[in-house]
N, C-alpha and C positions, 0 to 999 in steps of 0.2 A: 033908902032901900038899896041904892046899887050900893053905897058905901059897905052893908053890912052886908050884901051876896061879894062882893072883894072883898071883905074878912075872912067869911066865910071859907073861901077856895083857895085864901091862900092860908089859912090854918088847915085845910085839906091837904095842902099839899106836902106844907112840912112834915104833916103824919106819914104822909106816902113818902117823902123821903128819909123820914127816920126811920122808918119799917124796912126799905129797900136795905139802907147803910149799916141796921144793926143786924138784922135776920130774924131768924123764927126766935120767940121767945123764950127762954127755958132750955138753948141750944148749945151744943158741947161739940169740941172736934172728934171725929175718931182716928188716931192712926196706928200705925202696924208696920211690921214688914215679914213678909216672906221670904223663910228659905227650902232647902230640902232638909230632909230627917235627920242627915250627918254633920248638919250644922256649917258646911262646907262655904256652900255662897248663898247668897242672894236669888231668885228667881224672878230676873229682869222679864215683863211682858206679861207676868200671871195676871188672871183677871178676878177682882175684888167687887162682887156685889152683897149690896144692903136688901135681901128680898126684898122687906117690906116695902123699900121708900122706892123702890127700883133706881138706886141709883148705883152707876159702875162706875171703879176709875182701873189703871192698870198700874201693877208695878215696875219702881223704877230702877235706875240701874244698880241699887244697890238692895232691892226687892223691898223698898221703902214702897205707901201707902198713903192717903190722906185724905180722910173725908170734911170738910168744914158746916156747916148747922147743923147740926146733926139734932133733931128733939130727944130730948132724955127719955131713956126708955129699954126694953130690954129688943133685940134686934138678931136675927140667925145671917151671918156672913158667908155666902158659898164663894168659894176656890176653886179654879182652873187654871190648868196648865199641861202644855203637850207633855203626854208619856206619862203622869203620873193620875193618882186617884183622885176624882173631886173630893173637896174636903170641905163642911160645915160646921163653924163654928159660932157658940152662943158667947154675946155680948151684951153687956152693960154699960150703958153711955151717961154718965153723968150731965146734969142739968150745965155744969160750967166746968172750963176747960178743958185738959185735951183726955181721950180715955187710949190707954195705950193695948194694943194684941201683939202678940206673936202668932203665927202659924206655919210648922212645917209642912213638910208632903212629901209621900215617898211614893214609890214606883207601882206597889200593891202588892198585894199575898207572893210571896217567892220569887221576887224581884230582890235586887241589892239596892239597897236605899239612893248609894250614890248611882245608880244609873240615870240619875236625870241632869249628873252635872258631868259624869267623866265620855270619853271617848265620840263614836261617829254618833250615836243617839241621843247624848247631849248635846251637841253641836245641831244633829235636826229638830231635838224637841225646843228646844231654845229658839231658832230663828224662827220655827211657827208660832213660836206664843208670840214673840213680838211682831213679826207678820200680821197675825190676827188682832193684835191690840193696837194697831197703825193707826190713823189717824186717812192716811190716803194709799194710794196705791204704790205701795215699796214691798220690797227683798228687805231679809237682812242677814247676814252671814256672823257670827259670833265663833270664839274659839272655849272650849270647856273648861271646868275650872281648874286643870292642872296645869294649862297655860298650851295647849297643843292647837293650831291653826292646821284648817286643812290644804293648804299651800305654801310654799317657799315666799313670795312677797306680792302684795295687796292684789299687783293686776293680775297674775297668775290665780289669787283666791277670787277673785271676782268674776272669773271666765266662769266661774261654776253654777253663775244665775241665769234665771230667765229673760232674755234678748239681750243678754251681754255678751259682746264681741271684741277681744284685746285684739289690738296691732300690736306686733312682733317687730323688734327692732334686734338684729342677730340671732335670731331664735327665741330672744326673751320676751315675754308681753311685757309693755311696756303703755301707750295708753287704750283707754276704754273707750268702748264704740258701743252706747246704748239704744238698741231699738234700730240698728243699722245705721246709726247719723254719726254725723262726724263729730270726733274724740270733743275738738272745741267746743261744740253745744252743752255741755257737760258744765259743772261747777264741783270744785273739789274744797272741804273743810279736813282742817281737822281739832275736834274739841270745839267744834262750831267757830273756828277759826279761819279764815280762807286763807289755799294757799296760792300764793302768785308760782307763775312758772320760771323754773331757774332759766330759761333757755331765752334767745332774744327774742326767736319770729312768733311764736304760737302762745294763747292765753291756757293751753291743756297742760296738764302736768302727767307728766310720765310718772306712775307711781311703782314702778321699780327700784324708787329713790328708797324708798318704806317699806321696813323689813317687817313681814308680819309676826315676829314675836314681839314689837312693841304694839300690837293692834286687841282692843279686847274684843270690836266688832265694830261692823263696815255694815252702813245702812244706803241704799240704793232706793231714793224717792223719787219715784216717776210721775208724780204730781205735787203741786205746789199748793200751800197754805198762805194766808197774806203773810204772818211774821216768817214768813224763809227769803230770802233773796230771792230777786225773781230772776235773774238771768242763769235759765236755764231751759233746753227744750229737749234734750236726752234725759238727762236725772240731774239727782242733786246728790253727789257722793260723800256722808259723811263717815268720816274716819274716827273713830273711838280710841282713846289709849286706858289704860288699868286706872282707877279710881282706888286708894286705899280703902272705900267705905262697901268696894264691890262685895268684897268677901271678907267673910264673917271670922275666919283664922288667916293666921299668919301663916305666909305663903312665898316659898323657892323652887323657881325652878333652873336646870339648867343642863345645857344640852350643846354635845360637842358631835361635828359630822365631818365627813368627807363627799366630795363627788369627787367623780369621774367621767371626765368627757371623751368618747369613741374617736373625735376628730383629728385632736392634739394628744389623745394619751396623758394626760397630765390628771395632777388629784388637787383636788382645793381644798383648804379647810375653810369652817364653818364654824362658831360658839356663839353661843346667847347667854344672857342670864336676867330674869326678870324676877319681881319680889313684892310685895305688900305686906303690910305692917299698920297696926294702928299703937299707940305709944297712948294709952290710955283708955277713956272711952269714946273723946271728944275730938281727938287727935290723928292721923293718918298718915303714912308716905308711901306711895307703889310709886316704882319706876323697871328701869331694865336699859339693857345694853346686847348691841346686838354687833359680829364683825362678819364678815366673808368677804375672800378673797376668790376670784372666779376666775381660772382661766381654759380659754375654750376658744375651737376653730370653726370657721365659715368659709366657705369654696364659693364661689361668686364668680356670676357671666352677665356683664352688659352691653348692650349693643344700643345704636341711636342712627338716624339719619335714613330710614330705610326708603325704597325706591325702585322701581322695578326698568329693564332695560329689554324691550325685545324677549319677555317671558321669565327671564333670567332674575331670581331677586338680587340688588344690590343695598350696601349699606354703606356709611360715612364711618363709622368706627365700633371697631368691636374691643370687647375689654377683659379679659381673663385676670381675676383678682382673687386675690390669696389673703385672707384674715386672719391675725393671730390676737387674741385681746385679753386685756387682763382687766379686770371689774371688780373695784374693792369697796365696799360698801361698810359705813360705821356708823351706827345710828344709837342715840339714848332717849330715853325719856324719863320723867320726874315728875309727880305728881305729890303735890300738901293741901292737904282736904281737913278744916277744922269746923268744928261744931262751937260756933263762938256762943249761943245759946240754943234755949229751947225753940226757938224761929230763925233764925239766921244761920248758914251754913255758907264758909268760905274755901275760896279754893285759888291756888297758884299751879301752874301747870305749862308745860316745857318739853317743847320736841327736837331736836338735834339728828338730821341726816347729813352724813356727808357722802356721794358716790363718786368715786376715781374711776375714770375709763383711760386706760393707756391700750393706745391699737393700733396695729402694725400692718400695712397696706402694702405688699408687692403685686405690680401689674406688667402685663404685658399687652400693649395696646397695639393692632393694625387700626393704621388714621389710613383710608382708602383716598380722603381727600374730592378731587372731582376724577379720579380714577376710571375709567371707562373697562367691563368686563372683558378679558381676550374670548372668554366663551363660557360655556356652564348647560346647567340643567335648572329647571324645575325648583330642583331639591337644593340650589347654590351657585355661586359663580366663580371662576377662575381668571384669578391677575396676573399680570409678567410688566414689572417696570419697565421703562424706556418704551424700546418700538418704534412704531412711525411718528405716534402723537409726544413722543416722548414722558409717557406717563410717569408719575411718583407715587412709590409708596413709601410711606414711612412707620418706620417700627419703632416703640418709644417701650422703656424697661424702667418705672420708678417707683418712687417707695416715698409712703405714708408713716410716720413716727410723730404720733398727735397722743395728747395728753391735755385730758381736760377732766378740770373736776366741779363738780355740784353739790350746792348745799341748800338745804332747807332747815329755816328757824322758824319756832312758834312759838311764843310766849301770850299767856294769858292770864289777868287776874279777874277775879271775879264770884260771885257770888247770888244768891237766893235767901229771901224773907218770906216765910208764910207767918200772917198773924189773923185768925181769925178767916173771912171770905178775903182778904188781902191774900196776893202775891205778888213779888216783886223779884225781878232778875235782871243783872247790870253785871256789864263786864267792858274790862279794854282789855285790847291784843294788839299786838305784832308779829309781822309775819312778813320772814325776810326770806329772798332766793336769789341765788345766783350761778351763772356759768362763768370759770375763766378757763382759759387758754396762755398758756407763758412759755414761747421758744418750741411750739410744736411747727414741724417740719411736713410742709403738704403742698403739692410734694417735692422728691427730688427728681431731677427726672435725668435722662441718659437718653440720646436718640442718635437714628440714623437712616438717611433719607438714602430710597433705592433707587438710582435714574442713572442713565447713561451705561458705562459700562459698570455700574454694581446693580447686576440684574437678579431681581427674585421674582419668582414665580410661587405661587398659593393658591393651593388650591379650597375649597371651604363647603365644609357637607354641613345642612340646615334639615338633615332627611327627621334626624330628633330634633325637632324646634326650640326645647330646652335646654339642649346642652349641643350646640355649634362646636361641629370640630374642621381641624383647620390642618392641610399636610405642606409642606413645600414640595413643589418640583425643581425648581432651578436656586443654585443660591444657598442650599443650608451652611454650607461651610462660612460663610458670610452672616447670615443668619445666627450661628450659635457664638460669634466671635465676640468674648464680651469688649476686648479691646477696639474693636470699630465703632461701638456706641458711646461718642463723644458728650461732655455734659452740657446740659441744654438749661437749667435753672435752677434752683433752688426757691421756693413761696416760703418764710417764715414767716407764721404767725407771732411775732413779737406781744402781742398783748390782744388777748379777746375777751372783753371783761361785760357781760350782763348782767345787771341788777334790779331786780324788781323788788320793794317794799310795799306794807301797805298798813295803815294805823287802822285800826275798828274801835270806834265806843255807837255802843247798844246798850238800850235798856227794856224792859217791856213790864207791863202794869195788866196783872188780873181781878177782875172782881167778881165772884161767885155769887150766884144766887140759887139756893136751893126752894126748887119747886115740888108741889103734889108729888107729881110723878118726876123723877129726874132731877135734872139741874141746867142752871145755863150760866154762862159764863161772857164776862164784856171783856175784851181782850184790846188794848195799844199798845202802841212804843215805837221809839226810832232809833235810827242808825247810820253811823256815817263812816264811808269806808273813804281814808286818801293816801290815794297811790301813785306811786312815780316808777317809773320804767326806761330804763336805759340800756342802749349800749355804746360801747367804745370800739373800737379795731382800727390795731397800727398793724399794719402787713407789712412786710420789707420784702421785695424781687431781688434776686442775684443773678445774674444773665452771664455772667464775666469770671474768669480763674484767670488771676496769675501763673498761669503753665499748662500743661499738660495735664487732663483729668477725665479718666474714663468710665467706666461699667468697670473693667478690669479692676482698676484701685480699690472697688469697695464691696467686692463681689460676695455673694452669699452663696444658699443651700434650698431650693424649693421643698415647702412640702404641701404640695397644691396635689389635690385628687382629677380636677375634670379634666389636665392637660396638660403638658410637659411646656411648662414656660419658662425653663432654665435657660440663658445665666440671668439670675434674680440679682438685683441689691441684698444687701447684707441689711439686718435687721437694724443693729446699732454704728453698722461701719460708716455709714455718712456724718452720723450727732460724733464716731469717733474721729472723723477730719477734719471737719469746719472749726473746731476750735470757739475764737474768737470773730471768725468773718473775714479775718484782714487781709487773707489772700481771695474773697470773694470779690466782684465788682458791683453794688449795687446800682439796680436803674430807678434812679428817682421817680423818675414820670409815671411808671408803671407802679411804685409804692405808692406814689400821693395816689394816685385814681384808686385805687384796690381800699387805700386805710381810708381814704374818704364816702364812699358807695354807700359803706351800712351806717355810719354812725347815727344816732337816733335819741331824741328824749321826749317822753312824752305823760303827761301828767294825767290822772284821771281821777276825780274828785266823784264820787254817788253818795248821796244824802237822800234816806229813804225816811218813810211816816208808813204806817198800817193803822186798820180798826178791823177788827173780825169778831164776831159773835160765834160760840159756840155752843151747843144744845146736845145734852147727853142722857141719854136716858139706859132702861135694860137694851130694848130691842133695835134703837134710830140716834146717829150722833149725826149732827150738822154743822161745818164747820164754812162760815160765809162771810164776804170781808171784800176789802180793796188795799192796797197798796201804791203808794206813788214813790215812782225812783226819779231823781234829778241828777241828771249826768254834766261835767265841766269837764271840758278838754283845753289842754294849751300842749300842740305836739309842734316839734320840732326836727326837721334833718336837712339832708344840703341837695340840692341840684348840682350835680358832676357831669362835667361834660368835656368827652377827650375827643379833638380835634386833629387831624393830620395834617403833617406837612401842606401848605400847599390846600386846605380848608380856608373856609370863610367864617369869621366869627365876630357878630357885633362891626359889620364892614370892611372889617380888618383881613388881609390874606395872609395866613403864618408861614414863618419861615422855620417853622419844624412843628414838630407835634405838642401838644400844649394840652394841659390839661386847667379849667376852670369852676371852680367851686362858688357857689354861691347860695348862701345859707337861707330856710324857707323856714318858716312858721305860720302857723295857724291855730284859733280859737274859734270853739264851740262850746254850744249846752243844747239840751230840751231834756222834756220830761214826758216820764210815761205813769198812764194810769193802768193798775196791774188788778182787774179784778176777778174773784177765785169761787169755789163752790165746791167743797168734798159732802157726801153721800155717803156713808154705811149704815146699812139695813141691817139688822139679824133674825128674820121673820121665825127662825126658830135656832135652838143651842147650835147644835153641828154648821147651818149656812150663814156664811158673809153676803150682802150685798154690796157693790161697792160703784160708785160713780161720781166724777170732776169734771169740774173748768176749768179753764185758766188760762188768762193772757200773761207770757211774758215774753221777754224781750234778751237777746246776746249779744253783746259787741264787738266790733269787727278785732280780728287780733290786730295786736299793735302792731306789728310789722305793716300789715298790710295799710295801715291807717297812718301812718308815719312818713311823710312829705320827702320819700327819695327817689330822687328823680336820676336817672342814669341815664348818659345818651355817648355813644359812641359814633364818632363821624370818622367816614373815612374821605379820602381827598376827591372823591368824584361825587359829596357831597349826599351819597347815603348815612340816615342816622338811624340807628339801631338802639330802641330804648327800654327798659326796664323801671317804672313807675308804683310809686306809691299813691293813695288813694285818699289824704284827709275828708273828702267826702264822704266818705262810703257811710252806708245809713247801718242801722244795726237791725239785725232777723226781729223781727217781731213774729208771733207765734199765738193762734189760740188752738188748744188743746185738749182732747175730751179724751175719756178713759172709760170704762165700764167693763165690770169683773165680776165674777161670784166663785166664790169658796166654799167648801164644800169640806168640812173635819169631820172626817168618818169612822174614826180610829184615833188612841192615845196620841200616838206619831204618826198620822198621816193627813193629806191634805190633796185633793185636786182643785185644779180652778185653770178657767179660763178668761178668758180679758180681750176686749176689742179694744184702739186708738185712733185716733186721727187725729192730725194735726196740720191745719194752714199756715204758712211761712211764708210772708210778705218780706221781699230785699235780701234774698239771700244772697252769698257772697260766692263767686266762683274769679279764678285768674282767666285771662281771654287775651287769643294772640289778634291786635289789630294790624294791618294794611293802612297805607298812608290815602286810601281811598274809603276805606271804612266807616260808615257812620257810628256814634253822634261826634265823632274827633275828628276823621277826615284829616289826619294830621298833626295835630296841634291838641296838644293836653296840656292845659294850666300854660298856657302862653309859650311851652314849650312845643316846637314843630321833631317830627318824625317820620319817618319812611317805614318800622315796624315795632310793633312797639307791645308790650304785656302789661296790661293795666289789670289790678284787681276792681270788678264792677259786683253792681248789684244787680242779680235775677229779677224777674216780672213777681211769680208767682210759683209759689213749690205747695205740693200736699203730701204729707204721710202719713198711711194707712195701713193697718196692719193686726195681727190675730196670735195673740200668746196664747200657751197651754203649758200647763204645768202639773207632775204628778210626783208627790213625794212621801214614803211610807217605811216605814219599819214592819218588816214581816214578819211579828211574834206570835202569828196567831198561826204559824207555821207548826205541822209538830218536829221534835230534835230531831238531827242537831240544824236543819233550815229554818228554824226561829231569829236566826242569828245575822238573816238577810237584810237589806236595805236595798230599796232603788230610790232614785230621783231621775227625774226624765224632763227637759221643757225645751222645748221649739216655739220661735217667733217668726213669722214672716211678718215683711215690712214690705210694701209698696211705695216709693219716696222718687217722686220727680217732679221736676221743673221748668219753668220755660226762659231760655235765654235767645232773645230776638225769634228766628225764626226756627231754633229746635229746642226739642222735647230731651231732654238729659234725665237719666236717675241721677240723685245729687251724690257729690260727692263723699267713699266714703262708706255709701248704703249697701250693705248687703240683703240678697231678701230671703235668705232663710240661715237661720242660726238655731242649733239646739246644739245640748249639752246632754250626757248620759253619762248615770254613775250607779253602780253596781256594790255595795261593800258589804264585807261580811263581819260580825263583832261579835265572840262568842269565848268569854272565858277571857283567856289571856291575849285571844288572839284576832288584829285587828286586823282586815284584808281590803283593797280598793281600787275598784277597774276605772279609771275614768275616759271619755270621750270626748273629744269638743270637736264641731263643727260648724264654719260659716260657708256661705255661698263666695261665688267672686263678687267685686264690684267695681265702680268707675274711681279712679285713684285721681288721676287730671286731667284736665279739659284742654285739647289738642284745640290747633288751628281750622282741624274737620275732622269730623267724625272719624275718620281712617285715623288720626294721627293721635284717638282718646288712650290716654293711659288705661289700662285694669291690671285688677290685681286676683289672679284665680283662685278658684275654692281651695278652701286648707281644714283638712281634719288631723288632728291631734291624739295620741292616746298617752295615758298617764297612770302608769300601777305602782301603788304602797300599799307594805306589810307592816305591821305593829306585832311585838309581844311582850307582854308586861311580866320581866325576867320574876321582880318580887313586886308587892305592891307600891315601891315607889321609884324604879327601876324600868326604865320600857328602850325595848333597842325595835331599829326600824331600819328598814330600804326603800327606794324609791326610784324608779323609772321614767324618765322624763324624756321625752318624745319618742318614744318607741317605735314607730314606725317610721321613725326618719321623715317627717313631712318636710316637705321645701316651700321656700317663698319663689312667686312665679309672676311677674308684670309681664305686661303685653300689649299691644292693640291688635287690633281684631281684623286687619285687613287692608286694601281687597285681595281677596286670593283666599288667603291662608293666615292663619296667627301668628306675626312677627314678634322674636322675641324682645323686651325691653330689657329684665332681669330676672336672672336664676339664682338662687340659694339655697344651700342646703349646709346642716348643722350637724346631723346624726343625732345620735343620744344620747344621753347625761345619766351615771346614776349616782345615787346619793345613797349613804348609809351614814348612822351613828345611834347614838345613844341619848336617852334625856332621862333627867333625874328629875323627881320634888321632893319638897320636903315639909 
């Protein structure tokens, strides 16, 4: 009896599993794709249901489709998609194999067909279809299909979403702050490729590197699914290049511009040209090539040391700096997309940036030193060298001439199988970055100490806290003499060389099961990403001339707006004296210490596994799963330590200054479990609901993680240190999200969305005392007197309230039909606890909204844009008084389009029109001290773009 109830169950079982592995009986595939009426492209995000079965999937990027069991039978297919008409169509599904549809879609009764792929309403109706057909909670930004993006490069296009906040690096955005956190929390791909950072200390990549005419669209996922990497707790930033399979015709574009920037008077050129092509039916190449040359000025005030005397503010040095920079930017991309069969679809694919920054630093520095005020006010204090105390001041006049370039490589093969409820998708990459530096000059400098009888007297007004200005009383003729400012050094960067790589093979395995209602799918695969990160630095000090060498010998021409800091160094007149060095003196001791400090290697192996289940039906998709990542470290750098004269070292009392190197290394692993939970409801057509979990995890940047240990001794046996952190643990993060949307109109959309997120071990820099707990002196066996260690925080929480409103106003009567807004604001609440205070983390802004106005009607395309963040905490001072911030900055930005003939369009564009400045500071006590001032003016831009 039991032997034939064990027959029994497991002849049961086999049924059940050939049932599972074949499908429904009598089943056929359906696929399809979607375009618009002109045959133009593809319509990436449209949604494709099967009334009867209720089952939905979305189109993909190349407005492909794909249903698998489908039971033979005849079936009505409804179409959606932002800005155009629903469309139902009747089908015929054969008992076997695949049953193929097309379906286009146009805009509706007196519309132009292509309005759903050209200009600003393609570009909106597009990222709400794929918006709507997400998976979790993302943005998505896409360019139309004649190739037009609505910004100059990726971080400038991404300022235009909801709680995204770029950091400006000379006026440029440069990285992404999403949800108010810091750029690092972030993960950046592109082509599902990750890109390391060309730069040595931070894992963010500045995406100024990436011209957005090789971008077809930029996805911003604010929640995580198990198959995504999981280190991430801002977003997941994925960056898209042209697929030849996108668009359905062959396609040229190409588009030649000028700017002009207000500061420098100078024009830059501009050209792209981007293409797709398919060489058959099975066959494809899109790529593109992009150049700019940028150059453009920056007026800058820094000041440090601040301190108050008897009422009177005082400071340690103030900095009047003059930028002049040039920014060349060459970027290509390449794309071969083959249809090797009816199931298999391969693809090779290749991104090439390279960014030149050459920039030219004159300053003029008062070093107040320990300078004591003769007298002042409130509003500033008033110096006169010598005197009783015999006071010094010193004026130093030098010059920056740095040249550094960056590149980013991506290479990926790879490829996708559907056969049947089978899917299968496998790929390797690589993905290289780097920064060098070769013979950049930082800086030179010129100085001249005031004591005795060369007396100068300065006076210094702080009444604008922004913009410190400064008079002399006693002393100008002294002052403007470029001949009394003797040479004082020369820093050449001889070789600054970062290099980050990283290998990726992934694969992942689907299996469909089509149910009653819907369908569900068993979803794994893995991944292993190994990376290695270095860098190098040989610095060489010159202290020493053979002769005579002044200010005078290599004298320039200011053109500084906030203050007369003539006589300047000359631009190229130092790189035209030095030659070869050989009338320089180098100081060894100060080279080794300098080339020794940074150098760094450090390896980082992640080896990740997923399982997630997902369930799709008309109205409820479930997307639920876990993830484990396994992290290997093996980092390496040196412990440097410079001794003076007349110091103690290892027992020893030196008889000069010495510097000692002695190399550190460290290994580590663990592993984390990453588990996930997306929620989208559609209780009816027009509403999204949407809600996540999700644990994941960030790692500390290398820099900070990288075992360099710096300690300066001087001979009364103070050491002064600068440390790295192989400890440091990595943010770990759980994350909740919840949103509803709300499609009220062809093009339009509101929604709003709540966050919170807990961050365990966050990472901040912290000034210790040689009495400070948990060191009390001594880090990693190394003793100190002051010392900056990067530590981990206790506990951090971010909270916070997005809104979002975006609409095309056609239902306007002429000629205000032609309107467009989008509008979104996020506050974040994000702080933390480090020992015994309360900090926002760094980085966080807590209110960000963006505002955009455009008008599209005819020929002619118009657009107001706004962007603004709050201030926030930039670094963490030794006390509260001493915290960095960086203040509120709003932005405006206008372009005009007119499409001369139908494949012809000239434009202009305005780029910070209101002149906003960059403003650091600390907050007190008193009054707001300034740290840095900047200001850029405005940039515009004109040219022309063709297709074809």
């Amino acid at each position: 009896m039991q032997y034939h109830s064990r027959k029994r169950l497991k002849t049961i079982g086999v049924l059940v599993a050939a049932t599972i592995l074949s499908g429904p009986a009598f089943a056929g595939t359906l696929a399809g794709t979607i375009s618009d009426s002109s045959g133009t492209s593809g319509l990436e995000g449209a949604e494709v249901e099967i009334e009867q079965l209720r089952r939905r999937t979305s189109a993909r990027a190349d407005g492909s489709f794909r249903f698998s069991d489908v039971p033979a039978g005849r079936y009505s297919l409804r179409t959606r998609y932002a800005g155009a008409e629903d469309k139902l169509t009747e089908v015929d599904v054969t008992a076997t194999g695949t049953t193929e549809t097309s379906i286009a879609l146009s805009a509706g009764k007196g519309a132009l067909d292509t309005i759903l792929v050209i200009g600003q309403q393609a570009n909106l109706g597009s990222s709400i279809a794929r918006q709507r057909a997400a998976d979790g909670v993302a943005t998505v930004l896409t360019r139309d299909a004649i190739g037009q993006f609505p910004d100059q490069n990726v971080a400038e296009a991404l300022r235009r979403s909801p709680g995204i906040n770029i950091l400006n690096d000379q006026g440029e955005g440069r990285f992404v702050s999403v949800r108010g956190l810091d750029p690092n929390l972030n993960s950046a791909s592109i082509n599902g490729s990750r890109i390391p950072s060309p730069e040595s200390d931070v894992r963010s990549v500045a995406l100024d590197v990436i011209p957005s005419e090789l971008v077809e669209s930029i996805e911003i996922k604010k929640s995580l699914t198990p198959d995504m990497d999981g280190d991430t707790i801002g977003a997941s930033i994925e960056i898209n290049t042209t697929s030849a399979f996108d668009r359905k015709k062959p396609f040229v574009a190409i588009s030649a511009e000028g700017s002009y920037n207000d500061l420098n008077e100078k024009l830059s050129p501009k050209g792209s040209v981007d293409f797709a092509t398919r060489l058959g039916d099975d066959f494809g190449i899109a790529g593109g090539l992009s150049y700019y040359r940028r150059k453009f000025a920056t007026d800058n005030i820094e000041m440090e040391g601040w301190d108050e005397d008897n009422g009177v503010p005082t400071f340690e040095k103030l900095e009047y700096r003059d930028y002049d920079v040039t920014r060349e930017r060459i970027g290509g991309s390449l794309s071969f997309d083959w249809r090797a069969s009816d199931t298999t679809e391969l693809y090779a694919r290749g991104l090439y940036s390279r960014f030149e920054d050459q920039e030219y630093r004159r300053r003029l520095i008062f070093d107040m030193g320990d300078a004591s005020p003769v007298g002042g006010t409130a509003n500033g204090p008033s110096y006169l060298s010598g005197g009783a105390d015999d006071s010094e001041i010193k004026v130093e006049r030098d010059l920056k001439d740095r040249n550094e370039v960056q590149t980013i490589r991506s290479y990926a093969l790879g490829g996708k199988t559907e056969t049947g409820p089978w899917a299968f998708k496998y790929e390797a990459s690589l993905a290289k970055s780097g920064e060098t530096e070769n013979g950049s000059i930082d800086p030179a400098a010129f100085e001249r100490t005031f004591d005795g009888d060369d007396v100068l007297g300065v006076d210094f007004d702080f009444g604008n806290y922004k913009k410190p200005a400064y008079s002399i009383t006693q002393g100008n003729d002294l002052f403007l003499d470029p001949a009394g400012y003797e040479f004082d050094k020369i820093e050449r960067t001889t070789l600054s060389k970062a290099r980050d790589r990283e290998y990726t093979l992934r694969a992942d395995i689907t299996r469909s099961f089509a149910l009653g209602q819907g369908e569900f799918d068993v979803q794994f695969g893995g991944k292993a990403r190994l990376r290695k990160k270095t860098y190098d630095l040989q610095l060489d000090v010159f202290d020493g001339y053979d002769g005579d060498l002044t200010l005078a010998d290599v004298l320039g021409r200011q053109d500084y707006g906030l203050a007369v800091i003539d006589p300047v160094v000359g631009k190229t007149a130092v790189r035209d004296l030095v030659g070869d060095y050989s009338a320089f003196e180098r100081n060894a001791l100060d080279s080794e210490f300098e080339s020794n400090i940074a150098d760094f290697s450090v390896k980082e192996d992640i080896y990740a596994g997923y399982l997630l289940g997902r369930y799709d039906s008309t109205a409820l998709r479930i997307i639920g799963g876990v993830r484990v990542e396994h992290t290997k470290n093996d980092i390496r750098a040196n412990l440097v330590e410079l001794v003076e004269e007349g110091g103690v070292h290892n027992g020893v009392t030196l008889d000069e200054d010495t510097v000692f190197v002695t190399p550190n290394g460290f290994k580590r692993s663990y592993t984390d479990w990453l588990p996930s939970l997306n929620l989208r409801f559609a209780p009816a057509q027009d509403i999204v609901l949407r809600a996540a979990a999700f644990k994941s995890v960030v790692r500390p940047n290398i820099a900070k993680l990288a075992p360099r240990f710096v300690v300066e001794e001087s001979d009364d046996g103070d050491r002064e240190g600068e440390f790295g952190n192989p400890a440091l643990k990595p943010y770990k993060a759980w994350n909740v999200d919840a949103s509803v949307e709300y499609y009220f109109g062809k093009n339009a959309v509101v929604q709003a969305g709540v966050f919170w997120k807990r961050i365990d071990n966050f990472i901040v820099d912290r000034e210790f005392d040689e009495d400070d707990a948990p060191y009390n002196g001594v880090y990693n066996g190394v003793s100190f007197s002051e010392a900056v260690i990067p530590i981990n925080g206790d506990r951090a929480t971010v909270k916070g309230l997005e809104l979002s409103y975006q609409q095309a106003l056609t239902f306007l009567p002429a000629p205000l039909d032609g309107f467009l807004v989008n509008f979104n604001y996020t506050y974040t609440d994000a702080k933390g606890d480090i020992g015994d205070r309360t900090i926002p983390l760094p980085a966080s802004s807590k209110h960000t909204f963006n505002a955009i106005l455009g008008y599209e009607k005819g020929p002619l395309s118009l657009r107001v844009a706004g962007a603004y963040r709050s201030g926030y905490l930039d670094e963490l001072g030794g006390d509260a008084d001493e915290d960095r911030y960086v203040r509120k900055h709003f932005q405006l930005d206008l372009s005009g389009k007119y499409r001369v003939t139908k494949n012809i369009q000239i434009f202009a564009e305005l780029v910070n029109g209101l002149d906003a400045p960059y403003i650091a500071y600390q907050k007190g006590p008193g009054r707001d001290r300034l740290l840095q001032y900047e200001e850029y003016s405005w940039t515009g831009k004109f040219g022309v773009r063709a297709n074809f």
